[in-house]
DSSP file (Angstrom, degrees, kcal/mol; ACC not computed):
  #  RESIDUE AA STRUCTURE BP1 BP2  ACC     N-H-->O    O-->H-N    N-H-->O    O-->H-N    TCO  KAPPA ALPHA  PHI   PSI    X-CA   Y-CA   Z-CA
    1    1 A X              0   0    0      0, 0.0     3,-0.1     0, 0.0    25,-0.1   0.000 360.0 360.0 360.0 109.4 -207.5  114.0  -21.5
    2    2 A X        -     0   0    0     24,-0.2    23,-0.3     1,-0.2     3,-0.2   0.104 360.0 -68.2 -28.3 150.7 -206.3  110.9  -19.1
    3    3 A X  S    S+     0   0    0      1,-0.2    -1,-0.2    21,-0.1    22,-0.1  -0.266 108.8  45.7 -40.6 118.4 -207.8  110.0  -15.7
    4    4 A X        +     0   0    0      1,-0.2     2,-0.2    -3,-0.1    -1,-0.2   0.836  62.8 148.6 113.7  29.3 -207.4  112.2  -13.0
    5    5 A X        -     0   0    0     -3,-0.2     2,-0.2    -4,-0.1    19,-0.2  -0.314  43.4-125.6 -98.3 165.0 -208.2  115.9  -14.1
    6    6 A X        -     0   0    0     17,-1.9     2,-0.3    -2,-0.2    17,-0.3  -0.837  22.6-167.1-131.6 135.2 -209.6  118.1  -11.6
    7    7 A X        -     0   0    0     -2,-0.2     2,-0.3    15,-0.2    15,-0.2  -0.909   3.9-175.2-123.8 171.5 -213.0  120.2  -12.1
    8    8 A X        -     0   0    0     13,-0.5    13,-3.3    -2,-0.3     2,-0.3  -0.832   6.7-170.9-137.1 133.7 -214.3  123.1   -9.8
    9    9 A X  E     -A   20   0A   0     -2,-0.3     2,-0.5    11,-0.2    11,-0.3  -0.823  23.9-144.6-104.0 153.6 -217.7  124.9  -10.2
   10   10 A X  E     -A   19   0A   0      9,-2.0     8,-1.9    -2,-0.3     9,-1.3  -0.991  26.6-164.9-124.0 158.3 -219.1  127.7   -8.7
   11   11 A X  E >   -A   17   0A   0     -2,-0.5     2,-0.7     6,-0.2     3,-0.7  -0.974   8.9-141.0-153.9 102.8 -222.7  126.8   -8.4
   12   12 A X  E >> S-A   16   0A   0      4,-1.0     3,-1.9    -2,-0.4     4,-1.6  -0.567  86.7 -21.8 -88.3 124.1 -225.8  129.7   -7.7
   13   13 A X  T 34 S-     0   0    0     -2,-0.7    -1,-0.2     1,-0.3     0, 0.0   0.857 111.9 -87.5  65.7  19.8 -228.6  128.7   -5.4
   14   14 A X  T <4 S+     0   0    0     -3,-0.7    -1,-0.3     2,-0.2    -2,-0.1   0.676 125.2  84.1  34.7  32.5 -227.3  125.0   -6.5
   15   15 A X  T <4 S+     0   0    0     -3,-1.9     2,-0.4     1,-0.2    -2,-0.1   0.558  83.7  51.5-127.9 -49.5 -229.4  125.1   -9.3
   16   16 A X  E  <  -A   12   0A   0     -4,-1.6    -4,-1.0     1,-0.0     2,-0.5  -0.737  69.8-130.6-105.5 151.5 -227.1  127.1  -11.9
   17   17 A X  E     +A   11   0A   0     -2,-0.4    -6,-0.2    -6,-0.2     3,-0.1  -0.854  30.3 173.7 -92.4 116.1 -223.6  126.7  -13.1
   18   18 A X  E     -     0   0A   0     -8,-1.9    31,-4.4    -2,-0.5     2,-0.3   0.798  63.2 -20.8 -95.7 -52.3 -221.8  130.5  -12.7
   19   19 A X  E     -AB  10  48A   0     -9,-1.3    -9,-2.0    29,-0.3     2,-0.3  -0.807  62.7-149.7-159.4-159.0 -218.2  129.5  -13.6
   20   20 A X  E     -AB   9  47A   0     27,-1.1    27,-3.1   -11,-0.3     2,-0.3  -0.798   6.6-148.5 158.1 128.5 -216.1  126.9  -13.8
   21   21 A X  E     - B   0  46A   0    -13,-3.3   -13,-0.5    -2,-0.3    25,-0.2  -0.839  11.5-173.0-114.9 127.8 -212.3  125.5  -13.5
   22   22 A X  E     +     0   0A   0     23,-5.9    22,-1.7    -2,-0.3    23,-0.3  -0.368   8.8 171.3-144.6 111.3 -210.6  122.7  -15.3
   23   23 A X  E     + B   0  43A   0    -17,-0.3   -17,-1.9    20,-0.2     2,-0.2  -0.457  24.2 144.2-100.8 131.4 -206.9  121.0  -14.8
   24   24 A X  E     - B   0  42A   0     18,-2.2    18,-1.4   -19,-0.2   -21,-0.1  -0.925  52.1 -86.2-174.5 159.3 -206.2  118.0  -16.6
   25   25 A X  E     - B   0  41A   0    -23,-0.3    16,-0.2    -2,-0.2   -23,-0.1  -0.301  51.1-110.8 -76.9 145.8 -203.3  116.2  -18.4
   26   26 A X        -     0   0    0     14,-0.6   -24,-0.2   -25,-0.1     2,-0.2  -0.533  43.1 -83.0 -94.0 173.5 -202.9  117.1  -21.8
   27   27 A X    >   -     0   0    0      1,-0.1     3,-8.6   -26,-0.1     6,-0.2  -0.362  47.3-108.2-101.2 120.4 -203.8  114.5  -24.8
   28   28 A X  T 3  S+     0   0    0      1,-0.3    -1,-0.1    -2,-0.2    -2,-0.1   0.543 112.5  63.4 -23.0 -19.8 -200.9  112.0  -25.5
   29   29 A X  T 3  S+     0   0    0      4,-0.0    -1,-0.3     3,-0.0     2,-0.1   0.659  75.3  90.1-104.1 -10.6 -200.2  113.6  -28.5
   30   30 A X  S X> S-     0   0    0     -3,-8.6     3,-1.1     1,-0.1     4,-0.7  -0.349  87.4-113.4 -85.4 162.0 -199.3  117.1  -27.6
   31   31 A X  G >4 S+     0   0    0      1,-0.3     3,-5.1     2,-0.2     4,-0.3   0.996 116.9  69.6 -65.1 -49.7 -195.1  117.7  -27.0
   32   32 A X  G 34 S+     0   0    0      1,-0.3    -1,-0.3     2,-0.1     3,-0.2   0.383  93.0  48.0 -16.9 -48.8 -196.6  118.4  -23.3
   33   33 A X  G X4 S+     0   0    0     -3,-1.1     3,-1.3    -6,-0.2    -1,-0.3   0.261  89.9  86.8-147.6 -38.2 -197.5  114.8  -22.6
   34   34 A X  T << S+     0   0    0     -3,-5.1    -1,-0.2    -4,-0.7    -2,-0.1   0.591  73.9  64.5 -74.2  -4.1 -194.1  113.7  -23.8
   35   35 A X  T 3  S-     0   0    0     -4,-0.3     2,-0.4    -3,-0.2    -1,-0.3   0.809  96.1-170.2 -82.7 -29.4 -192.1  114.2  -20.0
   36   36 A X    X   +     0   0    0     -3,-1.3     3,-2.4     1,-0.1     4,-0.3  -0.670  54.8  93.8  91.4-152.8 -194.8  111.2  -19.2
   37   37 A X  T 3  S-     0   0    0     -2,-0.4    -1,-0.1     1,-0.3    -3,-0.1   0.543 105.2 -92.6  12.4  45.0 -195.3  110.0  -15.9
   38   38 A X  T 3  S+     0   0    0      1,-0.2    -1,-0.3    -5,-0.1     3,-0.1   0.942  89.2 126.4   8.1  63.1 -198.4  112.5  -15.5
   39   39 A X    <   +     0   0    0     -3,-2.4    36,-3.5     1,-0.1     2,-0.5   0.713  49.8  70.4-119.7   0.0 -196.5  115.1  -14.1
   40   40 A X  E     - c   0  75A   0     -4,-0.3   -14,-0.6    34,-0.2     2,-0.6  -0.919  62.2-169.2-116.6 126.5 -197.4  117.9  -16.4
   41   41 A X  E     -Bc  25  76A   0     34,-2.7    36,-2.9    -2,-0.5     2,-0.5  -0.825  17.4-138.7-111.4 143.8 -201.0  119.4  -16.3
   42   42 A X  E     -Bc  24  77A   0    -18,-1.4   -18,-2.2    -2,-0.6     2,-1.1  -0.938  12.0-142.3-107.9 112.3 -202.8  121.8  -18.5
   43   43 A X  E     -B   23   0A   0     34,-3.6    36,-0.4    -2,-0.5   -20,-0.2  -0.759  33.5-179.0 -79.2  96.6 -204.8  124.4  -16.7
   44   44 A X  E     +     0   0A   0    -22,-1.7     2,-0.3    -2,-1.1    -1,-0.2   0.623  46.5   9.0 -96.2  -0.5 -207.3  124.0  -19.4
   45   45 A X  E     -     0   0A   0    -23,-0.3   -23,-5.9    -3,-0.1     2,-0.3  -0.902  36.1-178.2-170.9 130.3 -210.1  126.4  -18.6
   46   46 A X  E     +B   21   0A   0     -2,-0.3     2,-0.3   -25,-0.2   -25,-0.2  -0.956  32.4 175.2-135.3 112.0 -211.0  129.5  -16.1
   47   47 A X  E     +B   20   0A   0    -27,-3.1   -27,-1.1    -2,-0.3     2,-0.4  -0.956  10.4 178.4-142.7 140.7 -214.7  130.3  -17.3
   48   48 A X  E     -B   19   0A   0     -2,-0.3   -29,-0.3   -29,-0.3     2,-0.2  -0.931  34.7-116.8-118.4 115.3 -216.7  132.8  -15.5
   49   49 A X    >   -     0   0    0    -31,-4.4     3,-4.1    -2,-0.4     4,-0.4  -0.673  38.0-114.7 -81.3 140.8 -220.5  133.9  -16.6
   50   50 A X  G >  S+     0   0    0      1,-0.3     3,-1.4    -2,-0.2     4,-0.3   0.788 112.0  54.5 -40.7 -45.8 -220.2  137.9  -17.7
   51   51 A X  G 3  S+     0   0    0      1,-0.2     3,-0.4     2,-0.1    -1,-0.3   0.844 109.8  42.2 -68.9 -27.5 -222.4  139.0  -15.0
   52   52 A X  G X >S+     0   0    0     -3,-4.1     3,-2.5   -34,-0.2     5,-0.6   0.553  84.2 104.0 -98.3  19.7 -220.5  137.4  -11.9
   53   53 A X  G X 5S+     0   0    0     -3,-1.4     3,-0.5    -4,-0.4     5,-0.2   0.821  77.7  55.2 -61.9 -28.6 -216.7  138.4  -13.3
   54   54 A X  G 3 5S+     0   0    0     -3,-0.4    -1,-0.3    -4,-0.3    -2,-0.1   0.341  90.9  79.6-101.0  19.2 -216.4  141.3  -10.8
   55   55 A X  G < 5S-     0   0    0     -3,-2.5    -1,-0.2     0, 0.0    -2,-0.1  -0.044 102.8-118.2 -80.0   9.7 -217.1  138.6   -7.8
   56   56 A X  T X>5S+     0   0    0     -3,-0.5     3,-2.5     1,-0.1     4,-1.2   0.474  70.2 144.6  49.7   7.1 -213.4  137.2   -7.8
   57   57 A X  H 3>< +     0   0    0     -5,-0.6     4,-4.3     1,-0.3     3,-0.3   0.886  57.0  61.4 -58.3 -59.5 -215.2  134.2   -8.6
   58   58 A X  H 3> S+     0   0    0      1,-0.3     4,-0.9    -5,-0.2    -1,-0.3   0.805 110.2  48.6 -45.1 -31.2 -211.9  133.0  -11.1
   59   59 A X  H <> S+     0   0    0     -3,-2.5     4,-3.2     3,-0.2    -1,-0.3   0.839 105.6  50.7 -66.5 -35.3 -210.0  133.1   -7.9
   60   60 A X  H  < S+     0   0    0     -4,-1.2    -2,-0.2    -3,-0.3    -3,-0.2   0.948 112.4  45.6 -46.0 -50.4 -212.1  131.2   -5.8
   61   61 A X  H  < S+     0   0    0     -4,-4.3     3,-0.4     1,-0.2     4,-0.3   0.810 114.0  52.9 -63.8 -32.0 -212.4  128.5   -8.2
   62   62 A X  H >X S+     0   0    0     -4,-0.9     3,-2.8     1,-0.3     2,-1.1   0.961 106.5  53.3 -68.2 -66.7 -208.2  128.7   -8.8
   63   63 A X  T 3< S+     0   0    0     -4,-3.2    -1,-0.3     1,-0.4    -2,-0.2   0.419 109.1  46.9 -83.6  20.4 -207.7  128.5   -5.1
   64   64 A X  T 34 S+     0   0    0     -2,-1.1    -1,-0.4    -3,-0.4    -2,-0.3   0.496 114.2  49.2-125.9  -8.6 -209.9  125.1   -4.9
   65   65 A X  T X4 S+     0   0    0     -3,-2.8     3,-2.8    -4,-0.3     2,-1.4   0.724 118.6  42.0 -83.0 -92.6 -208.1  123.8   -7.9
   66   66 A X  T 3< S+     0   0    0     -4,-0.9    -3,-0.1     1,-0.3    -4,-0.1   0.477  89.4  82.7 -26.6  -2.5 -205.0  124.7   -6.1
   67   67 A X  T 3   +     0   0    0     -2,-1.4    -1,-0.3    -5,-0.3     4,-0.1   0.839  68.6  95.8 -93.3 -38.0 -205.5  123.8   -2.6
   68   68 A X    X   -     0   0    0     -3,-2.8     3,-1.2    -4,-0.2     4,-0.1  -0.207  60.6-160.9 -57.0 131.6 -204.6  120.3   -3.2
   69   69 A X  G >  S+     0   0    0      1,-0.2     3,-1.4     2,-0.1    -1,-0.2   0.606  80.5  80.0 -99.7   5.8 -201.1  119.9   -2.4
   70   70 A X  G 3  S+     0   0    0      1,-0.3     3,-0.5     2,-0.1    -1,-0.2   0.374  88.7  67.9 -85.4   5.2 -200.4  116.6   -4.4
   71   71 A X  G X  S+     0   0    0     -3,-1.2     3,-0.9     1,-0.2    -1,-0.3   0.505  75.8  79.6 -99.8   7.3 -200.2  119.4   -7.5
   72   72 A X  T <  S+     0   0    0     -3,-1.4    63,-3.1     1,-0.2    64,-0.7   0.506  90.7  58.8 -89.0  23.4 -196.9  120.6   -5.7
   73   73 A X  T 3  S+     0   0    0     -3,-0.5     2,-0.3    62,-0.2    -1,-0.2   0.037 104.8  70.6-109.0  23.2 -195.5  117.4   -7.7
   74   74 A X  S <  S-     0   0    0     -3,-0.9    59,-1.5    62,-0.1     2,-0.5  -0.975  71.4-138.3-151.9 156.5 -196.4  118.6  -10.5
   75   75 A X  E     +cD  40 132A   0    -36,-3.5   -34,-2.7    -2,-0.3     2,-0.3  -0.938  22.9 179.3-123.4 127.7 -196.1  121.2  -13.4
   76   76 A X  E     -cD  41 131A   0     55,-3.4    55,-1.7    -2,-0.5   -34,-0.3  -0.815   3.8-174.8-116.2 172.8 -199.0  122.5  -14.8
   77   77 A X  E     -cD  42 130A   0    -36,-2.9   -34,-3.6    -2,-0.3     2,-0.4  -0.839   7.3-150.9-139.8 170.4 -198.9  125.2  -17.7
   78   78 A X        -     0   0    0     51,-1.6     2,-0.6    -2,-0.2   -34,-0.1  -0.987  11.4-142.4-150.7 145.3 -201.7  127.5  -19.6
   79   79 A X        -     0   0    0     -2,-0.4     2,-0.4   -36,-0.4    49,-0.2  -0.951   9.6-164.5-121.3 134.3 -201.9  128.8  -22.6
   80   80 A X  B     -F  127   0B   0     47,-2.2    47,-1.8    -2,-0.6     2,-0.6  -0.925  14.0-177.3-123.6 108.2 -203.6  132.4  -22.7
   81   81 A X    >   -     0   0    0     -2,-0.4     3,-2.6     3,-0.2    39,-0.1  -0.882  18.9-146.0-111.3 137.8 -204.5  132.8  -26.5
   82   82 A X  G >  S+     0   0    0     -2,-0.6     3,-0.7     1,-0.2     5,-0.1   0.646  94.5  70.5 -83.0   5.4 -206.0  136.5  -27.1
   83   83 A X  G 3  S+     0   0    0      1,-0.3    -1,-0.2     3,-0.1     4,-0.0   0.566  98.0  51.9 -61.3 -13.6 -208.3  135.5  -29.7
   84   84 A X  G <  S+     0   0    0     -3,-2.6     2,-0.3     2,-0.0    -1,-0.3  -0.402  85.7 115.3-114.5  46.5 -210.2  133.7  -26.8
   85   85 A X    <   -     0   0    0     -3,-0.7     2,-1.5    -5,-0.1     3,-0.4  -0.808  67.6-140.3 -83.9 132.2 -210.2  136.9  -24.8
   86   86 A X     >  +     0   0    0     -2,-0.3     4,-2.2     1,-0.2    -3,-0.1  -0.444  47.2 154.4 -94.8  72.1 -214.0  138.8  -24.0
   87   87 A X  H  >> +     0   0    0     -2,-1.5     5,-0.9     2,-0.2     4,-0.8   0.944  62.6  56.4 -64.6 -40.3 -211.9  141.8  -24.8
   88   88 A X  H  45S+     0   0    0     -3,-0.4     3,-0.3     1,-0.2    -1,-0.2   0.913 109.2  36.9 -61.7 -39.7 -215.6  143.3  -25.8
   89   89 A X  H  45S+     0   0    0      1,-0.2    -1,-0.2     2,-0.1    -2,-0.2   0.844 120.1  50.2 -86.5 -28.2 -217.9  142.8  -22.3
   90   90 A X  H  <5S-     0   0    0     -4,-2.2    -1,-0.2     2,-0.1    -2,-0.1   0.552  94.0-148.5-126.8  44.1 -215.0  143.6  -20.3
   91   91 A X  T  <5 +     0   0    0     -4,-0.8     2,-0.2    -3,-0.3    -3,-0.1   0.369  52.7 133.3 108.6  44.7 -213.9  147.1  -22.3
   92   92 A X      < -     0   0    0     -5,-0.9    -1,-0.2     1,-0.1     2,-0.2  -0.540  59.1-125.1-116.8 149.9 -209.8  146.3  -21.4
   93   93 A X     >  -     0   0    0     -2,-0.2     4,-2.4     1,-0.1     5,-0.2  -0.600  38.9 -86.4 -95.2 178.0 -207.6  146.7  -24.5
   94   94 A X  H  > S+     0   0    0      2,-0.2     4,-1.4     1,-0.2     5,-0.3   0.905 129.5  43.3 -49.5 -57.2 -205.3  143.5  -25.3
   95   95 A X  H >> S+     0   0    0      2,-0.3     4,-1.7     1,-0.2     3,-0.6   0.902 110.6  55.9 -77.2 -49.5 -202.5  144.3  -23.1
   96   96 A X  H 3> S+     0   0    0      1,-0.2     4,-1.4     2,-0.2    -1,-0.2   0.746 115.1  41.6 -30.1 -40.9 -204.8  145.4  -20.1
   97   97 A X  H 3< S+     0   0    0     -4,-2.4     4,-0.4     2,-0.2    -2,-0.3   0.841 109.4  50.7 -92.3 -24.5 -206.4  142.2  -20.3
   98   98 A X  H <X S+     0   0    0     -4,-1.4     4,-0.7    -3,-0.6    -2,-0.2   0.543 115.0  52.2 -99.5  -7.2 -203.2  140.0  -20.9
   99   99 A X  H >X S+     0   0    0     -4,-1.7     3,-3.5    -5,-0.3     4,-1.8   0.906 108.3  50.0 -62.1 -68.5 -201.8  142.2  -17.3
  100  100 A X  H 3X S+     0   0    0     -4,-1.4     4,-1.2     1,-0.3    -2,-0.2   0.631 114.2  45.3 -70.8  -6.5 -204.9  141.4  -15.3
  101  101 A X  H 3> S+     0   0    0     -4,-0.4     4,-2.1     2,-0.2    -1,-0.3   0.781 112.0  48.7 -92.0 -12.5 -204.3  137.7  -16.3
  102  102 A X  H <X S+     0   0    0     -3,-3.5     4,-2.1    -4,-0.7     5,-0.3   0.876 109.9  49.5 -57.2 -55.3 -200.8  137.8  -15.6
  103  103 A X  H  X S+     0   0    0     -4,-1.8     4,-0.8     2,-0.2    -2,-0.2   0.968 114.0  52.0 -69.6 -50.0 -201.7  139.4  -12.1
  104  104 A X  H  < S+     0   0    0     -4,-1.2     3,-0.3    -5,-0.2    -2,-0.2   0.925 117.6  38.4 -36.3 -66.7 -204.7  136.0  -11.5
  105  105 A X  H ><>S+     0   0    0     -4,-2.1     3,-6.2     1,-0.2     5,-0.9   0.985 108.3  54.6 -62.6 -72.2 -202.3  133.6  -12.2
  106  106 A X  H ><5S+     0   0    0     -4,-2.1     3,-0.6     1,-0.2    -1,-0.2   0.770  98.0  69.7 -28.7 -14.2 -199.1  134.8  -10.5
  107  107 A X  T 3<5S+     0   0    0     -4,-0.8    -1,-0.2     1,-0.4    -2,-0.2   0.687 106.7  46.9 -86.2 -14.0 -201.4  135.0   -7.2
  108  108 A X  T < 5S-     0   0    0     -3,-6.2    -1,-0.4     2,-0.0    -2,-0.2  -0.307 129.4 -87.2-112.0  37.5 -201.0  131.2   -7.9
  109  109 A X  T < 5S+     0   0    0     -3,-0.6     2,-0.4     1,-0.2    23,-0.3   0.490  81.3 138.7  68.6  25.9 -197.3  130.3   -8.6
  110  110 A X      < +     0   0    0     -5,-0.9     2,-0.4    21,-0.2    21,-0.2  -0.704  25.3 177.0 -87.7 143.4 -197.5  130.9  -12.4
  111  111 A X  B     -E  130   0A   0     19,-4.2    19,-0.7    -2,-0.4    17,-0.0  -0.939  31.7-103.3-137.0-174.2 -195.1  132.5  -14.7
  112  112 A X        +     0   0    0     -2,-0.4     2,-0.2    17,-0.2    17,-0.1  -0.647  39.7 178.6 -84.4 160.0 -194.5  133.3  -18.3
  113  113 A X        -     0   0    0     16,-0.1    15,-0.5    35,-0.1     2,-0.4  -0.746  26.1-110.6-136.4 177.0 -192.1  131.2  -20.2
  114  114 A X        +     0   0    0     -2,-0.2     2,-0.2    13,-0.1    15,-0.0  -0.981  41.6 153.9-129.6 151.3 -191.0  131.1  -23.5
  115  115 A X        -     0   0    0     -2,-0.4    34,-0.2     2,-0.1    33,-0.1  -0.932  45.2-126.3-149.4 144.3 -191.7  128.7  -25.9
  116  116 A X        +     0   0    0     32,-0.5    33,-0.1    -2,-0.2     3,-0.1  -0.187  52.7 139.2 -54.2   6.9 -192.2  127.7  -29.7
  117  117 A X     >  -     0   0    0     31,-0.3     4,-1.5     1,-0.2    -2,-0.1  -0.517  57.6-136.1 -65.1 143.4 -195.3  126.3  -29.4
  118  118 A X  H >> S+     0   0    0      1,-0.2     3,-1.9     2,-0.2     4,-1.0   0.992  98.4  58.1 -80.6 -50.0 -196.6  127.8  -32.7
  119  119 A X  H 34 S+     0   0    0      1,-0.2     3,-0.5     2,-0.2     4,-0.3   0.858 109.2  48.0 -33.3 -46.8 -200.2  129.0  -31.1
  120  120 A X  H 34 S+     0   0    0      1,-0.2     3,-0.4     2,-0.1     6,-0.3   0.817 110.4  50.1 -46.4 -44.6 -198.3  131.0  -28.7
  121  121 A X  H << S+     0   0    0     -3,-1.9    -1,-0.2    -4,-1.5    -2,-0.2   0.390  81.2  92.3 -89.2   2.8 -196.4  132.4  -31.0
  122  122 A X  S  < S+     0   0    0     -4,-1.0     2,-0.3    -3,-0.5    -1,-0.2   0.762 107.5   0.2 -41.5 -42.0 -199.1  133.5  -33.5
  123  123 A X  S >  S-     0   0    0     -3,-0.4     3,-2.0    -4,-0.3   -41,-0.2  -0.987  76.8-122.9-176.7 135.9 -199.3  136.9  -31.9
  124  124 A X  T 3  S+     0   0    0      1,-0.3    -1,-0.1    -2,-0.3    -2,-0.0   0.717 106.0  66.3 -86.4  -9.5 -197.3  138.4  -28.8
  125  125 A X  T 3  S+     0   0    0      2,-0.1    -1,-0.3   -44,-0.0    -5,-0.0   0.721  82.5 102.3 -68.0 -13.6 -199.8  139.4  -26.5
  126  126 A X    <   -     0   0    0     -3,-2.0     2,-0.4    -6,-0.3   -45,-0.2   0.548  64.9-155.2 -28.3 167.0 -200.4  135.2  -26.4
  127  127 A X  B     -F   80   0B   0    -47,-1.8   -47,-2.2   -15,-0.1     2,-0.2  -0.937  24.1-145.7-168.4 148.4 -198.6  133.9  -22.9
  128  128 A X        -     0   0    0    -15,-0.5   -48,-0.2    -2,-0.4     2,-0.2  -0.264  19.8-174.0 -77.7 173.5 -197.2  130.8  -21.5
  129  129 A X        +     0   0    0     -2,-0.2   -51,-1.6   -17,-0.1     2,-0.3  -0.652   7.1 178.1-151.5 149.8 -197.9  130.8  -18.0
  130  130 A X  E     -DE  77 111A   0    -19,-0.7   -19,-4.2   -53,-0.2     2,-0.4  -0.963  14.2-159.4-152.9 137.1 -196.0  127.6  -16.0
  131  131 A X  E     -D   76   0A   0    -55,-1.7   -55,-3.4    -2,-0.3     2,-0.3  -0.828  10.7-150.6-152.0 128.2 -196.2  126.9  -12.4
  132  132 A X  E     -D   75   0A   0     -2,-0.4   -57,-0.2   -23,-0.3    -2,-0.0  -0.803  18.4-120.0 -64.8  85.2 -193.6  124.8  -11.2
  133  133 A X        -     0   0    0    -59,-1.5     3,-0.3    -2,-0.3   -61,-0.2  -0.004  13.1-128.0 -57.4 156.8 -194.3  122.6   -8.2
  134  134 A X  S    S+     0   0    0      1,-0.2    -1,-0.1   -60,-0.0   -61,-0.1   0.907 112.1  43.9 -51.7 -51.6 -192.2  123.0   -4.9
  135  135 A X  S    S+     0   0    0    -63,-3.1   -62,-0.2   -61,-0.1    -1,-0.2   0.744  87.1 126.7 -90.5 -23.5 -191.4  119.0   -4.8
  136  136 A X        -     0   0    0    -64,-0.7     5,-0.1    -3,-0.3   -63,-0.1   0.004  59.6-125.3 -54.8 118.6 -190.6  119.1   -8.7
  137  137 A X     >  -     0   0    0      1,-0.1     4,-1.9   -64,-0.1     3,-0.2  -0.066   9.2-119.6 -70.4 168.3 -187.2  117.6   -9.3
  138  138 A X  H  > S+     0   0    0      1,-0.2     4,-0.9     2,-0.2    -1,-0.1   0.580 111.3  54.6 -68.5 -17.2 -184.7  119.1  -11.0
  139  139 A X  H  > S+     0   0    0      2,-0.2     4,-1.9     3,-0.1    -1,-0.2   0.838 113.7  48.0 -86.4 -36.3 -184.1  116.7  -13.9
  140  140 A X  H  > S+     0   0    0      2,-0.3     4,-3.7    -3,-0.2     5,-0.3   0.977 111.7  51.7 -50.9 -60.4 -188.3  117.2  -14.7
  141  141 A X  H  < S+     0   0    0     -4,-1.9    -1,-0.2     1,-0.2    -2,-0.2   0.822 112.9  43.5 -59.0 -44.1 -187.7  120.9  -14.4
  142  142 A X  H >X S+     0   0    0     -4,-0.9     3,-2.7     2,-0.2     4,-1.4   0.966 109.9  54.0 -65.9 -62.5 -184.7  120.5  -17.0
  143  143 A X  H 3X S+     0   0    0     -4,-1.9     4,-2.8     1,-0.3    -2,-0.2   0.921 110.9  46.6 -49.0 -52.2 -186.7  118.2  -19.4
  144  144 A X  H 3< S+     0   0    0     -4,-3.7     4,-0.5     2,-0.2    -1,-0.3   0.657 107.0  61.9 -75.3  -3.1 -189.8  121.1  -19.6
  145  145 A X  H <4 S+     0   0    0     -3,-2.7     4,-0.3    -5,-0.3    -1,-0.2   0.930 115.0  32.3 -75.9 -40.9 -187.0  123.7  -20.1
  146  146 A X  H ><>S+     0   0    0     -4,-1.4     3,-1.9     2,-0.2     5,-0.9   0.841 113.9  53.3 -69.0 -55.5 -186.3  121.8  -23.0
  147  147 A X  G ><5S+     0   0    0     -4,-2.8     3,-2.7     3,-0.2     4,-0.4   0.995  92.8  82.9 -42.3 -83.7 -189.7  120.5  -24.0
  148  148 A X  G 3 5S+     0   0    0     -4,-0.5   -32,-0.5     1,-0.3   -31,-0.3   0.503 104.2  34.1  26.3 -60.6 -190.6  124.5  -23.8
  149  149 A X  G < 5S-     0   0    0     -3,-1.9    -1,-0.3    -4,-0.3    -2,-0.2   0.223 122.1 -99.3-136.1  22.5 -189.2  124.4  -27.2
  150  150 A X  T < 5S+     0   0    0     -3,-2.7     2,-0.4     1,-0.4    -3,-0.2   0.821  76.1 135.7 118.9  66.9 -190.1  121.1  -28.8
  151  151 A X      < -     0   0    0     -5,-0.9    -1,-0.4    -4,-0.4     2,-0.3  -0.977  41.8-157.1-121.5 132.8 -186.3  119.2  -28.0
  152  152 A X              0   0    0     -2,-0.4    -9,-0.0    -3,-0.1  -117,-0.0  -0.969 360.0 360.0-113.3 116.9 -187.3  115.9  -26.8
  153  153 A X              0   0    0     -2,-0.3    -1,-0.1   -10,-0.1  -118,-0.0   0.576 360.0 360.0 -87.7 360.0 -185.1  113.6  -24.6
């Protein structure tokens, strides 16, 4: 991951680590990486300890990631793979859980895309999720349509 990734904690009594955010450029070697000019970002982790999940805590941390407005130059994406789901602690079937992540993100300018990344496409409850910055130009936005589905310009 390059210089210049973003972390947020959420931090009990200052003493314990509760949850945790992390945004960061993805590693030169992935198709992501390939638009360049660090303008694509990887929302690479939303992690919550079981006992504070029903605290909104994943939003908090999202909306301190997100409060910085130098990311509305930027496109950041996630990939929601359901094998990394706590589908067990938090008793939601696959599709129930891949809603309520739908519903997290969207509260933040994501949406699903489609893509050909093969992880994604392993299994269909899996999600893109892309949010687009406001200032992002139109030739970037055209290059990640494209990228989307590993055509490189």
């Amino acid at each position: 991951m390059e210089k210049g990734g973003r972390v947020a904690l959420a931090v009990l009594n200052n003493t314990t680590i509760v949850g945790f955010s992390v945004l960061g450029y993805p590693d030169e070697n992935e198709r992501w990486a390939r638009i360049g000019g660090q303008i694509v970002m990887e929302l690479v982790a939303v992690e919550v300890v079981r006992e504070f999940r029903k605290n909104a805590l994943a939003r908090r941390l999202l909306a301190h990631l997100f409060s910085d407005t130098r990311l509305e130059e930027k496109i950041v994406y996630l990939a929601a793979y359901s094998w990394t789901w706590d589908l067990a602690y938090s008793g939601l079937c696959v599709q129930s859980y891949r809603n309520m992540l739908i519903r997290l993100y969207s509260a933040f300018g994501f949406l699903a895309y489609a893509t050909n990344e093969p992880n994604i496409c392993l299994k269909p409850e899996n999600i893109f999720l892309v949010r687009m910055g406001k200032h992002v130009c139109q030739e970037i936005r055209e290059k990640f349509k494209w990228l989307r589905f590993g055509i490189f310009f």
